[in-house]
C-alpha positions, 0 to 999 in steps of 0.5 A: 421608926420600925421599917423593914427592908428587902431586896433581890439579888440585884439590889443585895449590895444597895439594901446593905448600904440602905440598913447601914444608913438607917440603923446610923440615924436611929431606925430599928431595920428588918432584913427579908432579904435577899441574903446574897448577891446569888439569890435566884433572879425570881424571887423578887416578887416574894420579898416585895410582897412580904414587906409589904404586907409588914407594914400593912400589918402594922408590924413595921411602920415603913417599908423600902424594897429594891430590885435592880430597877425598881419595877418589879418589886414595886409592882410586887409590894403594890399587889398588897392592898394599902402598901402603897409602894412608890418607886422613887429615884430622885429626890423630888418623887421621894418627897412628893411619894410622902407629902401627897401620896402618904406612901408607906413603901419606897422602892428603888432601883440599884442599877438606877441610882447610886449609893450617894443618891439612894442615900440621899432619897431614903432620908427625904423619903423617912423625913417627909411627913404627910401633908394631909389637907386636900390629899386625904381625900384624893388617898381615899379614892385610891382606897375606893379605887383600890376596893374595887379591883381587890379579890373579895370585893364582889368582882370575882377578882376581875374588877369592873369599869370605873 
């Protein structure tokens, strides 16, 4: 599987150990940094968004981002229409985020888990397939959902009440 990877200078040392764990069960990784532990604090958001939009592109199959808890860099990657991010820091929201939700990005938090668990939750998070069933529709209300509130869908970008 093609999964590409970013991380802020928090979550630098975690994504090392998230491609090293990657590339050893066979997945082709793409690094978007951060490049360094020294990276600027603020940059985060840029790096959420940019895998992201590889995996909504179809570029990359998966994404996984990681800032120091996890938050912000989800909230950044799910600014992308369809990413689909989902912060995940135990096992059971890593398999519930692919079984129900169909989640394409997992995010994470380096000063939440450790590497041993983040480990743990990568592999649950890529071998998880999506259940399908009652969840495609429940998934296409999150798309109408989602329709609604994006830029260019007759809001003005400011969205309506549901």
């Amino acid at each position: 599987m093609k999964i590409a990877i970013g991380s802020d200078h928090a979550g630098f040392h975690l994504k090392q150990v998230l491609i090293a764990e990657m590339q050893a069960i066979g997945h082709e990784v793409f690094d978007l940094g951060a490049f360094t532990d020294e990276q600027p604090a603020d940059d985060y958001h840029l790096t959420g968004a940019q895998v992201a939009e590889r995996v909504v592109s179809g570029a990359v199959e998966r994404g996984v981002v990681i800032c120091g808890t996890g938050i912000g860099i989800s909230i950044a990657a799910n600014k992308v229409p369809g990413a689909d991010a989902a912060l995940c820091n135990d096992l059971f929201t890593a398999q519930m985020s692919r079984e129900h939700n169909d989640a394409k990005v997992l995010a994470m938090g380096s000063r939440v888990v450790g590497e041993g668990l983040a480990k743990e939750i990568l592999r649950v998070w890529l071998a998880t397939p999506f259940a399908g069933g009652r969840h495609i529709a429940r998934n296409q209300n999150l798309r109408r959902i989602e329709a609604r509130y994006s830029r260019g869908a007759g809001t003005g970008g400011g969205g309506r009440a549901l």
